[in-house]
N, C-alpha and C positions, 0 to 999 in steps of 0.2 A: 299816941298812935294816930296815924293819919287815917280818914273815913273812907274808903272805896268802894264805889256799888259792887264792885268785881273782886275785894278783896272783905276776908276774915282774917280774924288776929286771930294767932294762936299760942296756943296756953299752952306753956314747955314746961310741965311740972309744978304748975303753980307760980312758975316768971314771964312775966310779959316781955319779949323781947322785938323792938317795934321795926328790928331791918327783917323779921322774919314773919312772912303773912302767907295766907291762900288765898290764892285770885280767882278768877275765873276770868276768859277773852270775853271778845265780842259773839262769840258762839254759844256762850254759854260753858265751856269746858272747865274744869276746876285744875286751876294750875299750882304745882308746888314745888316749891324750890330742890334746888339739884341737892342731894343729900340729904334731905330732912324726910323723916321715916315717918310711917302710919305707924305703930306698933299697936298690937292685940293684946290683949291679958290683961289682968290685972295685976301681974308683976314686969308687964310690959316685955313679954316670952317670947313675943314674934313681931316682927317687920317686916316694912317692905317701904322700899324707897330706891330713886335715880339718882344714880354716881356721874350724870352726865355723861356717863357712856353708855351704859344699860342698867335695867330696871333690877335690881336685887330683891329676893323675896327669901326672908329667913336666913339673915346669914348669921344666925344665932345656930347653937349645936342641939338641932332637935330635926326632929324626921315633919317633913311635909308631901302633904296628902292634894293632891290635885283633881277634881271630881270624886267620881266614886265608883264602885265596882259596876255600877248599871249604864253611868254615862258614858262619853266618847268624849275623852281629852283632843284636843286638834291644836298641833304647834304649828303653826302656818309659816315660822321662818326655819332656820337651823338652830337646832338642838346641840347645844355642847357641855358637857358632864366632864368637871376639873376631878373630881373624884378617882379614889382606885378601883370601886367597887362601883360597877351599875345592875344591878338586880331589876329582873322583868320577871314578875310574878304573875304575869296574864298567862293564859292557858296557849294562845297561839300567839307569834308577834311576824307583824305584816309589817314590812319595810318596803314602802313605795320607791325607794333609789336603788336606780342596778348595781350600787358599788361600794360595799364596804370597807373602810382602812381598818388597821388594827397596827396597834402602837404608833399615831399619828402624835405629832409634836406640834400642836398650838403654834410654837416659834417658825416652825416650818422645817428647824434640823432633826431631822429623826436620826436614832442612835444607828450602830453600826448591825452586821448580821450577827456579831454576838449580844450585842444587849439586847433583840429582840427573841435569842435564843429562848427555846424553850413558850413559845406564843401560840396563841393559835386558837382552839375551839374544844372544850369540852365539853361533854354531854352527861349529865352527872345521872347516875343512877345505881340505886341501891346494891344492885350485884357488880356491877365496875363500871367505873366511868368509863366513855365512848369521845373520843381522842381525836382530833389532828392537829397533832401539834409540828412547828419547824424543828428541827435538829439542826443548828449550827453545824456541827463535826460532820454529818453526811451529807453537809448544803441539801438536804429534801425535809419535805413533810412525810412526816410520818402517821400512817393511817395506823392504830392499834387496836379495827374493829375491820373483817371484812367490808368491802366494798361495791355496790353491784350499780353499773352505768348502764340505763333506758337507753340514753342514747351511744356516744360515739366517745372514747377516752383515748386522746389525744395527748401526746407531749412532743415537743417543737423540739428537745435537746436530740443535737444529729448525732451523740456517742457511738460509735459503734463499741458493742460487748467483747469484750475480749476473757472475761469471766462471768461469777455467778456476783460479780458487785460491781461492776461497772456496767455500763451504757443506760441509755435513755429511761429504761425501763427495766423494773427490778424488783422480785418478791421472794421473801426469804422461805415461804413454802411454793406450794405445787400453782400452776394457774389451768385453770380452767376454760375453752372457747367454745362454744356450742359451735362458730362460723368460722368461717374459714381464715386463715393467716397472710395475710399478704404483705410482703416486703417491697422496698423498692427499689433496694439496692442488695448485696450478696445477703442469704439469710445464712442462719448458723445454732444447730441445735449441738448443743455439748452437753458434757455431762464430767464433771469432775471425777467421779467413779461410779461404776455402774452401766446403765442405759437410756437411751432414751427410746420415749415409747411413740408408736400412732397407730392408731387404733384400739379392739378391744380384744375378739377372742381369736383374731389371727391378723395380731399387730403387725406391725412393721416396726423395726426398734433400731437407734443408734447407739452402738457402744461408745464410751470414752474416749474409744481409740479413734472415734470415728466411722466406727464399720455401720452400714445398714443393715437390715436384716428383713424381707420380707417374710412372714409366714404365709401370705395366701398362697395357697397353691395349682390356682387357676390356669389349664392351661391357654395361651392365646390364641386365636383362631381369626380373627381381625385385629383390625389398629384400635377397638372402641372395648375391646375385653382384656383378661388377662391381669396377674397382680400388680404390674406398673405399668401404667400409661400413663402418656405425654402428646398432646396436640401437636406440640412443636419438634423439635429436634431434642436430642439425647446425648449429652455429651462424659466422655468418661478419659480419663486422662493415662490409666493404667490398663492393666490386662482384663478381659472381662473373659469368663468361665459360662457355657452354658451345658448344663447339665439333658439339656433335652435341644428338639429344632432350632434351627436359626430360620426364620422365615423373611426376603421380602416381598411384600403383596404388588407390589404394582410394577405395570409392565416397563421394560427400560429403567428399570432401580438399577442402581450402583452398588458396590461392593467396594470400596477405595482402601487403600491402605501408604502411608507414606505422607510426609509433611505435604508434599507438592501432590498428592495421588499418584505415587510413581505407579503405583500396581492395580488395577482396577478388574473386577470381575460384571460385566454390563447384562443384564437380560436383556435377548432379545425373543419376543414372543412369537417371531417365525422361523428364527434356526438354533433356537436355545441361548447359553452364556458363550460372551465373549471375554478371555482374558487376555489384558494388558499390561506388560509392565515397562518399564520406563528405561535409561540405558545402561541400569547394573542387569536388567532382566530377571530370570524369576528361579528361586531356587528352590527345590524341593527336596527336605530332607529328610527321607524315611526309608525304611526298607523295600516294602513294597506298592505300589501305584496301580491298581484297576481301575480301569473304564470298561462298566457294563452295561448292558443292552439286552432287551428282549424283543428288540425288532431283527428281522429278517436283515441281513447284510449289513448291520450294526454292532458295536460302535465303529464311530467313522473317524478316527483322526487325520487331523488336515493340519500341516503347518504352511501356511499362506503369508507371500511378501509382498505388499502392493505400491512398493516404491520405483517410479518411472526412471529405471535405467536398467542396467547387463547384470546388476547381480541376482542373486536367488536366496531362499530358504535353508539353514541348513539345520543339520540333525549330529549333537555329537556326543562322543562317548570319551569320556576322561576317567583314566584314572592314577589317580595323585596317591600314593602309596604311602609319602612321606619318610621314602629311603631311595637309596640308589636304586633307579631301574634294573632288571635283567633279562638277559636272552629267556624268552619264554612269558614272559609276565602275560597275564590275556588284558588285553586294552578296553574290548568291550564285547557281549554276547546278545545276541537276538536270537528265542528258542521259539516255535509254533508246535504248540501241545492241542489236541485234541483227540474225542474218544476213537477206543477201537471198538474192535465187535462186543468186548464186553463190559463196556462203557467204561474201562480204563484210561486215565487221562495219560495218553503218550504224545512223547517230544518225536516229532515225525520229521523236525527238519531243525537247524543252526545254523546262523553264522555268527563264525570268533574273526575278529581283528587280535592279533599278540604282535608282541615284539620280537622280532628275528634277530635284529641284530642291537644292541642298548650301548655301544660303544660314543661316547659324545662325539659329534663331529662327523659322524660315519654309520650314524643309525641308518636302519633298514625296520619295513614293515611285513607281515604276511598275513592274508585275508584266507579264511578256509570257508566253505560252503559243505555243510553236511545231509546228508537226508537220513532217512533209517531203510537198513536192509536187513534181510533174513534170510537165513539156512534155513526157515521152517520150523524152524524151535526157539531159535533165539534172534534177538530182534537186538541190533543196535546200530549206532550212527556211524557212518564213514564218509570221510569224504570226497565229495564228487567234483570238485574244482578248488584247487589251491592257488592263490597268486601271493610270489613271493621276490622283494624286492633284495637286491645283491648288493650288499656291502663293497665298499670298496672299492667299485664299476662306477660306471655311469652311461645310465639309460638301460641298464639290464634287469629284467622283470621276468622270473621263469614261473611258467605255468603249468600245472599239474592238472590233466581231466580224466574223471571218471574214479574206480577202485578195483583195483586189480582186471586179468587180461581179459577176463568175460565182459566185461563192460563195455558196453556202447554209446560211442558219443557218431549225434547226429545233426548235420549239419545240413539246415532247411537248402540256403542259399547256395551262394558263392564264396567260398573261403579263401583270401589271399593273404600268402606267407609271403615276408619280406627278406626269410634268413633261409639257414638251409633246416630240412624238412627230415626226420629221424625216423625210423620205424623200426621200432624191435621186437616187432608182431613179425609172420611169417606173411601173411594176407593182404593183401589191397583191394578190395571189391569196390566195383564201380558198377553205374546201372547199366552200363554196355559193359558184360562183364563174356564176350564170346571166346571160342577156344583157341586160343595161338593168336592171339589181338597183343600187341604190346605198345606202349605208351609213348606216344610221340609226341614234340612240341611244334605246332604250326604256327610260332613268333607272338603268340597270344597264350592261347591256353598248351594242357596236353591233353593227348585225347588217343583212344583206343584205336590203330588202325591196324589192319592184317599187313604182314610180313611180303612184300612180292621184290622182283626184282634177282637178283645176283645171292642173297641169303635169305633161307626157310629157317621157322624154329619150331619146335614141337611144345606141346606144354609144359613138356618136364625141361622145357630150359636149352633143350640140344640144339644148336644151332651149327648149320651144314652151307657149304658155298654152291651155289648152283654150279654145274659143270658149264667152263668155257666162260664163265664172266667175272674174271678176276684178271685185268692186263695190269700195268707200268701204272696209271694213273690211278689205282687205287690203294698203292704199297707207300707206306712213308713211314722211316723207320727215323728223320730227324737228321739236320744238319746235310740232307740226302745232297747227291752229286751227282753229276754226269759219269758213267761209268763204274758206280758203287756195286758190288754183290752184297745181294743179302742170306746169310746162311744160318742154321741153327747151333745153336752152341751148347746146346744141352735142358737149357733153362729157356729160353725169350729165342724170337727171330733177333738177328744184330745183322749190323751194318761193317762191309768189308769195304774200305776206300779204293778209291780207282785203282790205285799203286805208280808202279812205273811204265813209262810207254819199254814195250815191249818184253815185258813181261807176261807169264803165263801162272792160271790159278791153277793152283794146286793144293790137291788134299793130303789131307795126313791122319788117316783110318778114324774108327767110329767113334772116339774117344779123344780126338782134336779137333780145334778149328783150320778151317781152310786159309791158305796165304797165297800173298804172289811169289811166285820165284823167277827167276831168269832162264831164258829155253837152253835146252842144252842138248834136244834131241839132235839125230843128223834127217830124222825123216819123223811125219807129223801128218795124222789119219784127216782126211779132210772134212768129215764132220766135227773134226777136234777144233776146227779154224771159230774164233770168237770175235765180235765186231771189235778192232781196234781205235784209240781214239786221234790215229793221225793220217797221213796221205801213208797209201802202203803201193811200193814198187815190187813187181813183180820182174825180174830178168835174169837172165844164163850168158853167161860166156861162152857158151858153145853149146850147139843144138838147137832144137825146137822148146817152146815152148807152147804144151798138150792141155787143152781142157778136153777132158772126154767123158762124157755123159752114157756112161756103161749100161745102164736099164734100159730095157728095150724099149724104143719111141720116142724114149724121153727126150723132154726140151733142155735149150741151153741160151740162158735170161739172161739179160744185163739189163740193170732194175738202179734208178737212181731216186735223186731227189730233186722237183722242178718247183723254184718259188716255192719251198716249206713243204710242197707235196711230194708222196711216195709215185713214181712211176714205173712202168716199164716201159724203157726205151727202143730195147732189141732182144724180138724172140725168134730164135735159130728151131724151127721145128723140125723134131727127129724124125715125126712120124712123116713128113715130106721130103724128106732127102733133105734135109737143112735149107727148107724156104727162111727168107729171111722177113721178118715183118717189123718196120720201123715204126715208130709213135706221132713219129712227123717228116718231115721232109728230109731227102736225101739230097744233102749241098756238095758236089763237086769240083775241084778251082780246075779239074780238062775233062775229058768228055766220059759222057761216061757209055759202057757199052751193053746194050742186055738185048738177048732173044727176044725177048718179052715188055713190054711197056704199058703198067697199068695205073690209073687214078686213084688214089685212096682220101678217105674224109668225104664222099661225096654226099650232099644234104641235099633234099628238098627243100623247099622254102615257099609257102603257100600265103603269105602274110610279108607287109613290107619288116622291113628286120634288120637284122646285123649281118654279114657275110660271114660262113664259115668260112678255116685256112682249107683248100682244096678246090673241088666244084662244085656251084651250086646253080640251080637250075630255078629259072623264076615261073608261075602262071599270072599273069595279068590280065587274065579274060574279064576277071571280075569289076578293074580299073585300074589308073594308072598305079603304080608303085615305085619306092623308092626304097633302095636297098646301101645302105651305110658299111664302109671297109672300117674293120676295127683301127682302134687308134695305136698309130704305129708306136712301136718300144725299142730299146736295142736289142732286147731277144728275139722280138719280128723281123731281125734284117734276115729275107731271103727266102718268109715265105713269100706263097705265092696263091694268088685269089682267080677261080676259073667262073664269071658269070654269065648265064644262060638264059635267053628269051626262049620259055619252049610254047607258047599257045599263036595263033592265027590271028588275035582280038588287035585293032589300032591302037591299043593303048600301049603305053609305053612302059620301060623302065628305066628310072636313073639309080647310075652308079652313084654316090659320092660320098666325102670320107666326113671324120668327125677333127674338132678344134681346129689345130692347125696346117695339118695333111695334105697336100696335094696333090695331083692326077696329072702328070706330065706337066707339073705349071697349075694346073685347074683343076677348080672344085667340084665338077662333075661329070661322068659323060652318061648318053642315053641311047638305049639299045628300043630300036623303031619295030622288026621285021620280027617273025618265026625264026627260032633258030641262030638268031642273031647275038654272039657273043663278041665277052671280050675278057683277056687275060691280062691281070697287073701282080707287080711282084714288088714283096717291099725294101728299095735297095739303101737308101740313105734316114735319116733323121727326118721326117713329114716330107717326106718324097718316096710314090708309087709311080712306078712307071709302066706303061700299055707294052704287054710284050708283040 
């Protein structure tokens, strides 16, 4: 063996072996080769020696103790235990690392989730061990001791539950939360059978089926009371039932109804609710509909259309029967009930719309207006205006007013009819209702005037011809003629035609009508003589022919017709010994002879003027005048014009004619002197000649 300050031999059981020594460095440190063991005992029970990896201590089969119950063992690197079994028999054990593995594999592969099945944490104690162990089969740890978390129990799996063994979280009894539940996406309390509960002695509970069930029975009176409340909105997918008020509190809340809000009910806090619906509009289906009020002149319905153009509002009344219509069906009724004197609720007025006529193609409607009348004993409805439209017409609408003949319809204004006008009352009363006043039209209205003229009538309808005012131009019996008689025939005045010229009327007793016949007398009373309608020749063959005027005095006329007018031409008067007095001028073609020679037609003339036919005398003291000869005609050839200067004054008078006329040649002459005349006569076509 070699000698080294730094090395010892050592003694291997009594053999020297000289590659194996302990050294020590230059430190001083005691060095020993990789493998070669310290051992203890005296049967050499214990070791410890370096494998040149790490330091082995006791790898003989015997238990090794490391300080002592009083000290403080310190591994100052990593700790690792090849063993199955690591037993800590210290009363508390303090792990300075936040992170413990369990079934870690040295090699780095650790087995699968079955080989580690069944792993985990025991707590050993007398009455039963306290457990979390993994379950393979349920992939979870299994707690088999309740568990109570200080702080926050979290799990990251985003399962949602769809039973009582799935999702995230899962306990095969009851759980317990003093705080509140908060989800973050849809929550879901089920219950296989049974219920589910919230709260204590006036739960709120879900059935299996789903149903909730509140017991409080609070009622709400604001949005912050009441058994369910909700900060936010309320949403409910099906029908919702309230047993007591629906309230909403704030002003301009909604009432909506319909995917879109077709129907909406709006407060408003100064004219109340408005309802809206959309354009199926709003249907209401019940029997009966009140709107009540206990204000003064309320309720007030309004239907109101606020779209800018021609049309309006309307109000209707359908009814769908779900068969064939018929004549009579009622379409639709509007009744006003209110009390009477003994606060009995009576129908005081109606009106029905029904079908008059239900024919397709040719319907007709009728409208009735009822009120309530009474005998004084009994009270019922009639009615006071019916409008009823006529099948099978067009444009005919008959109208029905009042009930029965007592009744009175009044009529503020002006009533204009466009057809004719019926009355099958006896009476017309009007506000000028005077006696013997009967109804005349003045191209406008008609109106009450008295009876004057040619016919009187009495009240009682008699109507009488005044005497002497009934001639030719008030008789028309139709198709009338020159020459017609008109006679009675028993029944009506009739019309007898002219007949034949020279023919005479003739009757035939009280029980025929009158005819013409032919004359046949030989001799014919002279008031028998009737105007005939042709030139009538009067002559004899022998002898005189006599007009003689028998009555004492009397005259004898010869009466024509001048230009359309009636005159008299020649009156023979009896009571003068037959003077003869002409209408105008007597024309002679030789001389004529008379005792007597006098002027007729003579005129004054105190104004310039026209000249009358005869003499006319002029004054012109007042100034000059001028006096005009009518204009000549062919029935003026012959007379004859006498004019006369009678005043003293220088002023003159001219003759002269009118249009074409002339005066010997000329258009005037002019009378100077007192007395100063001059005569012209009218002989030709506008030619006067100076006699």
């Amino acid at each position: 063996m070699t000698y080294s300050p730094h090395a010892f031999e050592i003694d291997v059981l009594g053999t020297i072996e000289e590659s194996k020594f302990v050294s020590t460095d230059s430190s001083g440190h005691v060095i020993v080769p990789d493998n070669m063991k310290f051992k203890f005992g005296t049967g050499g029970d214990a070791s410890i020696y370096f494998d040149a990896a790490k330091l082995v201590i006791a790898d003989e089969t015997m238990d090794v103790q490391i300080g002592n119950a009083s000290n403080t063992v310190t591994i100052a690197g990593n700790l690792t235990v090849d063993g199955t079994t690591t037993t800590v028999n210290s009363t508390t054990l303090t792990v300075d690392d936040k992170l413990i593995e369990l079934a870690h594999s040295p090699s780095g592969s650790e087995g699968a989730d079955t080989d580690i099945d069944g792993g985990g944490i025991i707590l050993k104690s007398s009455d039963s061990d306290k457990s979390i162990v993994w379950t393979n089969s349920t992939d979870s740890w299994d707690f088999n001791q309740a568990g109570i978390f200080a702080g926050i129990l979290k799990t990251d799996d985003t399962t949602d539950a769809t039973s009582k063994t799935d999702g995230s979280l899962q306990t095969d009894g009851g759980l317990s939360v003093a705080k509140a539940i908060y989800n973050g996406t849809a929550a879901t309390f089920a219950a296989d059978s049974g219920i589910v509960t919230i709260g204590s002695t006036t739960a709120a509970t879900f059935s299996a089926a789903g149903l909730l069930n509140i017991n409080n029975a609070t009622d709400a009176t604001s949005t912050t009371d009441g058994s369910l409340q909700t900060d936010g909105g309320l949403s409910v997918a099906k029908d919702g039932i309230f047993g007591n008020d629906v309230k909403l509190l704030t002003d301009s809340s909604v009432f909506a109804m319909g995917v879109g809000s077709d129907f909406t009910i709006t407060h408003d806090n100064a004219t109340g609710a408005a309802i809206a619906a959309g354009a199926s509009g709003l249907a209401i289906n019940t029997d009966t509909v009140t709107f009540g009020s206990a204000n003064a002149s309320d309720p007030l319905v309004i239907i109101q259309n606020t779209t800018n153009d021609a049309s309006s509002a309307r109000l209707r009344f359908v009814k769908d029967k779900g068969a064939a219509g018929a004549d009579g069906d009622d379409i639709g009724v509007i009744e006003f009930y209110s009390d009477d004197s003994a606060q009995t609720q009576t129908v005081f007025a109606k009106i029905v719309a029904e079908v008059s006529e239900s024919l397709d193609t040719d319907e007709a409607g009728k409208l009735s207006f009822y009120v309530a009348e009474s005998d004084g004993t009994t009270t019922a409805l009639a009615a006071g205006l019916v409008l009823e439209g006529e099948h099978a017409t067009n444009g005919e609408v008959d109208v029905t007013i009042g009930a029965g003949t007592a009744s009175t319809t009044t009529v503020a204004g002006n009533l204009t009819v466009t057809g004719d006008v019926t009355i099958s009352g006896d009476d017309l009363t009007m506000g000028t209702n005077t006696d013997t006043y009967i109804l005349v039209a003045d191209g406008t209205n008609y109106n009450p005037v008295a009876m004057s003229g040619d016919v009187a009538i009495t009240n009682a309808g008699v109507a009488s011809i005044q005497a002497n005012s009934v001639d030719g131009t008030h008789i028309a019996l139709g198709s009338d003629a020159q020459g017609d008689v008109m006679y009675y025939d028993g029944t009506n005045w009739a019309r007898l035609g002219y007949g034949t010229s020279g023919h005479f009327l003739k009757t035939q007793g009280s029980s025929a009508n009158p005819t013409w016949a032919a004359a046949t007398v030989s001799s014919l009373a002279c008031d028998d003589l009737a105007e005939g309608d042709a030139a009538v020749l009067i002559s004899t063959t022998t002898g005189n022919i006599t007009i003689d005027a028998t009555a004492n005095d009397s005259d004898i006329i010869f009466k024509g017709t001048d230009n359309t007018s009636d005159i008299t031409m020649l009156t023979l008067d009896g009571s003068e010994a037959g003077a003869a007095t002409f209408n105008s001028s007597v024309i002679a073609t030789t001389s004529v002879k008379a005792t007597t020679v006098f002027v007729v037609g003579v005129e004054n003339a105190t104004a310039t003027g026209a000249i009358s036919k005869g003499f006319t005398d002029v004054d012109a003291s007042a100034g000059n005048k001028t006096m005009t000869l009518p204009t000549g005609a062919s029935g003026s050839i012959g007379n004859m014009y006498t004019i006369k200067k009678m005043d003293s004054s220088t002023n003159t008078v001219t003759v002269t004619t009118a249009t074409n006329d002339k005066i010997d040649g000329g258009d005037s002459l002019i009378l100077y002197h007192q007395y100063e005349s001059i005569t012209v006569v009218y002989a030709a076509t506008n030619k006067y000649y100076v006699m």
